[in-house]
FISE-538701 format. One line per 4 residues: number of its first residue (from 1); their letters; for each residue x, y, z of N, C-alpha, C, CB. Coordinates in Angstrom, 3 decimals, padded with zeros to 6 digits. Glycine has a CB too. Example, Ala and Ser with C-alpha at 12.3 -4.5 7.8 and 13.67 -1.06 7.14 Angstrom:
// FISE-538701
1> AS> 013.190,-005.690,007.800,012.300,-004.500,007.800,013.200,-003.300,007.800,011.308,-004.473,009.046  012.850,-002.250,007.080,013.670,-001.060,007.140,012.900,000.030,007.870,014.084,-000.598,005.725
// end
This chain:
// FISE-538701
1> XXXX> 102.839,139.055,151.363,102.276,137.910,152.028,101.919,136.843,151.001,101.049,138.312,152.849  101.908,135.813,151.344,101.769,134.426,150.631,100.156,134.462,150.455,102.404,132.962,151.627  099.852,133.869,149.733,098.597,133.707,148.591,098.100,132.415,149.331,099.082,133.440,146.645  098.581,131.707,150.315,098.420,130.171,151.052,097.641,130.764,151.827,099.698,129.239,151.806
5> XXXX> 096.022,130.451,151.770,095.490,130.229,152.971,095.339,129.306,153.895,094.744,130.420,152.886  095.644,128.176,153.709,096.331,126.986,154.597,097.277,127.181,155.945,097.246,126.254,153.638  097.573,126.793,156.964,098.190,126.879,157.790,099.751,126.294,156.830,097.462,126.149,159.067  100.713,126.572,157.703,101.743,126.375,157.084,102.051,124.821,157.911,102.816,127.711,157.183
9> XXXX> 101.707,124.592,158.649,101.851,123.407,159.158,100.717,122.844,160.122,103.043,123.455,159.756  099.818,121.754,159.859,099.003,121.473,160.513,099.017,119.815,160.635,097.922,122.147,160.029  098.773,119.718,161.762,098.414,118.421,162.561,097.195,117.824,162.822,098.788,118.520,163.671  096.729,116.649,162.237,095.190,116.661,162.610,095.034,114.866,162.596,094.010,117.685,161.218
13> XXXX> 093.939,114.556,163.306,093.679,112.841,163.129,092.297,113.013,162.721,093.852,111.694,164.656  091.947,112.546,161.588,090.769,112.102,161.020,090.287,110.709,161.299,090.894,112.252,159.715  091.242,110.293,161.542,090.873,108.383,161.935,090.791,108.578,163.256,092.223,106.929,161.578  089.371,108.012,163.290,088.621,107.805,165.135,089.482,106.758,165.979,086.707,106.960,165.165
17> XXXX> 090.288,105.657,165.346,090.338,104.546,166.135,091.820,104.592,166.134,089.585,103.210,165.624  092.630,105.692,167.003,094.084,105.752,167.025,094.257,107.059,167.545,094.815,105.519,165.656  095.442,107.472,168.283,095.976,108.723,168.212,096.861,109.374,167.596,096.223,108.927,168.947  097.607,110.512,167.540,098.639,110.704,166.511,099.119,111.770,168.415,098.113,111.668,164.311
21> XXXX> 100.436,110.906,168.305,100.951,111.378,170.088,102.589,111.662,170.253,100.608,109.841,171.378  102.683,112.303,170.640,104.263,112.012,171.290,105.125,112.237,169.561,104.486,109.805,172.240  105.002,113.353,169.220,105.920,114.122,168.210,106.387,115.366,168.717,105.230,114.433,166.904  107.366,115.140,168.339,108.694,116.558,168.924,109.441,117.091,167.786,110.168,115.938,170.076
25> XXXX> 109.179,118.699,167.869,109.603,119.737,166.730,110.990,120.073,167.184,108.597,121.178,166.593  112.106,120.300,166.810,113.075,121.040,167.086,113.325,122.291,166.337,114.015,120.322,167.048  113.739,123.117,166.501,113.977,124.372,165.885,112.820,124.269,164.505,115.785,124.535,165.450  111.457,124.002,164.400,110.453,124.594,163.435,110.632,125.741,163.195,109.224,124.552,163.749
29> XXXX> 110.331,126.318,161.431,110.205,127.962,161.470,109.252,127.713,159.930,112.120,129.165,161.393  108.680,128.257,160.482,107.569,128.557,159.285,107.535,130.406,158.458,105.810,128.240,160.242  108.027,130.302,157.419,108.559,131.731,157.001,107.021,132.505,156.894,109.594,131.715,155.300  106.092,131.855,155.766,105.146,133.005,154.966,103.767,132.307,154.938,105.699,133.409,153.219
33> XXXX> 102.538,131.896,155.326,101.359,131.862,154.711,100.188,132.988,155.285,100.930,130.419,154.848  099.583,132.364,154.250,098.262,133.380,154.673,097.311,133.188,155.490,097.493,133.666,153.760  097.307,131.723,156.595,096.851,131.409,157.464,097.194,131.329,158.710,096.594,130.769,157.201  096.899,130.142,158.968,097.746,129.731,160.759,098.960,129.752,160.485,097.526,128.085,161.624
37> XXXX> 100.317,129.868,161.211,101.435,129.268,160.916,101.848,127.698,161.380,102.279,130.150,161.375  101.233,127.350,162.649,100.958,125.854,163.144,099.502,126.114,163.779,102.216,125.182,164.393  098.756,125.059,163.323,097.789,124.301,163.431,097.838,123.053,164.307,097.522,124.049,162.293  096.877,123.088,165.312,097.075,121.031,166.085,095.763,120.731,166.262,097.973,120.637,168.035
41> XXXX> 095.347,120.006,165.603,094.272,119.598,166.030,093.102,120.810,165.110,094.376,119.579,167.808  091.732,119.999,165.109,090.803,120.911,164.269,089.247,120.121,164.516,091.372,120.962,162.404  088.134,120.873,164.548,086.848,120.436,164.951,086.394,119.454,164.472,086.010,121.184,164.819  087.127,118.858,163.078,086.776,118.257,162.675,087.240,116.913,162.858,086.706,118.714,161.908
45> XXXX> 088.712,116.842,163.184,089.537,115.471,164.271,088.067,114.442,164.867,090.624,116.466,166.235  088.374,113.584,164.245,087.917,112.352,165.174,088.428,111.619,165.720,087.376,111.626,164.844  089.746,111.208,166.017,090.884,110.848,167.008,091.355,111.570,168.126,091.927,110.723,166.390  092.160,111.212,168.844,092.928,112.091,169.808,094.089,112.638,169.138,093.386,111.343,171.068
49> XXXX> 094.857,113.997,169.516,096.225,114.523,169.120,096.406,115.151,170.883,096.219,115.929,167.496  097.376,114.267,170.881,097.877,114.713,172.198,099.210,114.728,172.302,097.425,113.965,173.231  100.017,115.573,173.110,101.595,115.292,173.534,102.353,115.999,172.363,102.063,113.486,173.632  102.107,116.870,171.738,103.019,117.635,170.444,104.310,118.335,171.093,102.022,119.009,169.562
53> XXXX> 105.146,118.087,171.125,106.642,119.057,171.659,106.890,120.378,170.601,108.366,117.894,171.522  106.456,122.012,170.926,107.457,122.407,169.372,108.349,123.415,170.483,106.375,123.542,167.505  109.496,122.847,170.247,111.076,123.587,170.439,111.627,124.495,169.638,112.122,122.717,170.384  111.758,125.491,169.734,112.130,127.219,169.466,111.680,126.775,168.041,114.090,128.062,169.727
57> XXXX> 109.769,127.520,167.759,109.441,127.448,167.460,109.559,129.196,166.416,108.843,126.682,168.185  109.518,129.269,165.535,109.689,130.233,164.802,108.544,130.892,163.674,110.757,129.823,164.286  107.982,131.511,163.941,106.574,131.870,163.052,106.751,133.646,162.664,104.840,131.523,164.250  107.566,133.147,160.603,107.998,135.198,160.773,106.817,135.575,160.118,109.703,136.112,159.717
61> XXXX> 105.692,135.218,159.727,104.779,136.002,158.794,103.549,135.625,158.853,105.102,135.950,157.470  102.194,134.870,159.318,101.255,134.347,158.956,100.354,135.373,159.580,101.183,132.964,159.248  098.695,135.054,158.378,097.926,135.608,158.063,097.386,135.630,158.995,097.475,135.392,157.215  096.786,134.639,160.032,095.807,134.218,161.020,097.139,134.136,162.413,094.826,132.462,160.454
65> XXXX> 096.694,133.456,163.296,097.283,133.063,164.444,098.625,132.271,164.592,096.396,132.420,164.982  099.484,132.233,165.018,101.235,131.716,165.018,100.958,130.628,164.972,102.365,131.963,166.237  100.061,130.300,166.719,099.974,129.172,166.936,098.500,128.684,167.230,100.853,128.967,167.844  097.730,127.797,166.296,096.152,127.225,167.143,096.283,126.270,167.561,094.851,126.967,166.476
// end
């Protein structure tokens, strides 16, 4: 297992005054970390993240959860 405690891919809006919307994954694959494998959004977001597409989404190894 990977030494990454980081999600292998994460999505987040820190800026209050905007959204981050309407992004589409096609065939994503995230091989190895030691965390999330996708991440959207996090408690700490002060914007909106809305509307994420992920299409045959692929998660072979992570530490924590495939998908939060």
């Amino acid at each position: 297992m990977s030494d990454a405690k980081d999600a292998g891919l994460t999505i987040r809006n820190p800026i209050g005054h905007g959204a981050i919307r309407k992004i589409r994954f096609f065939g994503l694959r995230v091989d190895e970390t030691g965390g999330d494998g996708v991440e959207i959004g996090t408690g700490a977001d002060k914007g909106q993240t809305a509307d994420i597409g992920l299409y045959d989404l692929s998660v072979v190894q992570a530490g924590k959860a495939a998908l939060r």
